[in-house]
N, C-alpha and C positions, 0 to 999 in steps of 0.2 A: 925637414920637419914633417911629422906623419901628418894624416887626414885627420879632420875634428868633424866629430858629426853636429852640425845645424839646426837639424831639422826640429828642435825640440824649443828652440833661440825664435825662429819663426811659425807662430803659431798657427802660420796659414794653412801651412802644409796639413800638420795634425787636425785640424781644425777642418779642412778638407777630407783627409779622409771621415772622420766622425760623421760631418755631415752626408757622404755616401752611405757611409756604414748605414746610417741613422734611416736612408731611402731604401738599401740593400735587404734588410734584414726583413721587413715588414712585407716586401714583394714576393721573397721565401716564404714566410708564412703565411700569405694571401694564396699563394700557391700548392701548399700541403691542405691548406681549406678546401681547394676545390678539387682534389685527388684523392680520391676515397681507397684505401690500402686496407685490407685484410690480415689479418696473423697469416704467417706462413708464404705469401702472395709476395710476386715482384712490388718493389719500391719505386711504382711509378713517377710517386711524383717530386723524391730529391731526384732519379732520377733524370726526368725531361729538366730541372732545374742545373742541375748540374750541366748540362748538354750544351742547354741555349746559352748558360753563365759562358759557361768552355768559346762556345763559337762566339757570341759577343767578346769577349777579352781578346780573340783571335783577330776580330776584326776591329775593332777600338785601337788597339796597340802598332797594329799597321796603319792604321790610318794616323792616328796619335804621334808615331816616334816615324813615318815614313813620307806622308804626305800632308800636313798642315805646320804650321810654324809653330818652335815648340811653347809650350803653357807649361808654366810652373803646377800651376793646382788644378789642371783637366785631368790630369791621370793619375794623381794622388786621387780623385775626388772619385772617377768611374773606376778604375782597374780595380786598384788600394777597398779604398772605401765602399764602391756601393757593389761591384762585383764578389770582392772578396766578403761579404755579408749574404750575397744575395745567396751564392753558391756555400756549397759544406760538407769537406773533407770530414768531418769529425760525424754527422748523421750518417751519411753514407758508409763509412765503417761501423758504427755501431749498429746497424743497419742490418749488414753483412754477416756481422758475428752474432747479433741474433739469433737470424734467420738461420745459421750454421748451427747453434748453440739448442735450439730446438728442434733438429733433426731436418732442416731446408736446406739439404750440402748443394742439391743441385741448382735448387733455388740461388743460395747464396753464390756460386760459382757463378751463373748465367747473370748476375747481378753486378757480381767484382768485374767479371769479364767485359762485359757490353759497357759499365760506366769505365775503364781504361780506355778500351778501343773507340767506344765514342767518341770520350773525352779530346784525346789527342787527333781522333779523324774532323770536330767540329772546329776546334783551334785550327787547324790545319787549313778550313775550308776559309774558315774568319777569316784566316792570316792575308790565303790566295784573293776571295773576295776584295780587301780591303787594297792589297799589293796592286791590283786591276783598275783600283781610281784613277783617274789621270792625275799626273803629278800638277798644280797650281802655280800659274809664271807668276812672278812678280812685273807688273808692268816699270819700266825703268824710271 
């Protein structure tokens, strides 16, 4: 018999990520408040948002799914919910094609460019970081 998905049966989960979301999204726009951006100018501040999102998920996940006992709604609630809020694929391209769309090609280049190779170098860093914890014995 195939897989049924659950996750809609138990509200916790849903209900967790919402309440991330619900913390994620406001930290994003606390954060475009305090990063003053110009027409034409780098996107500093989905930028650095996206970065730190990037390397926190990198180090949450390792620590989450390699070294603590697993939680049903700890990583529904951070990863899911308050990461995937805080961070945003969907700005940072439109973003992009602005900045390209009003004549920022180089701009918008130095922009695609740096939030990839970031992105994946701060995950990267997360991942290592969090891999580096000492693993936690169970005492018998």
């Amino acid at each position: 018999m195939g897989r049924t998905f659950n996750g809609w049966r138990d509200l916790g989960v849903p209900g967790a990520v919402a309440l991330g979301g619900s913390l994620g999204a406001p930290a994003r726009y606390g954060i475009s408040l305090l990063v003053e951006v110009t027409p034409g100018t780098f996107p500093w501040g989905t930028f650095w948002t996206n970065i730190s999102g990037s390397f926190a998920l990198g180090l949450v996940m390792a620590l989450l799914l390699e070294r603590f006992p697993p939680s049903r709604y700890l990583r529904p609630f951070v990863a899911t919910g308050f990461l995937g809020a805080y961070t945003t694929y969907s700005t940072f391209a439109v973003e992009a094609d602005l900045l390209a769309h009003n004549g920022y090609f180089g701009v918008a280049l130095a922009y695609a460019a740096a939030s990839l190779v970031g992105g994946f170098t701060a995950v990267w860093v997360g991942l290592s970081l969090g891999r580096s914890v000492p693993i936690r014995r169970r005492r018998p």
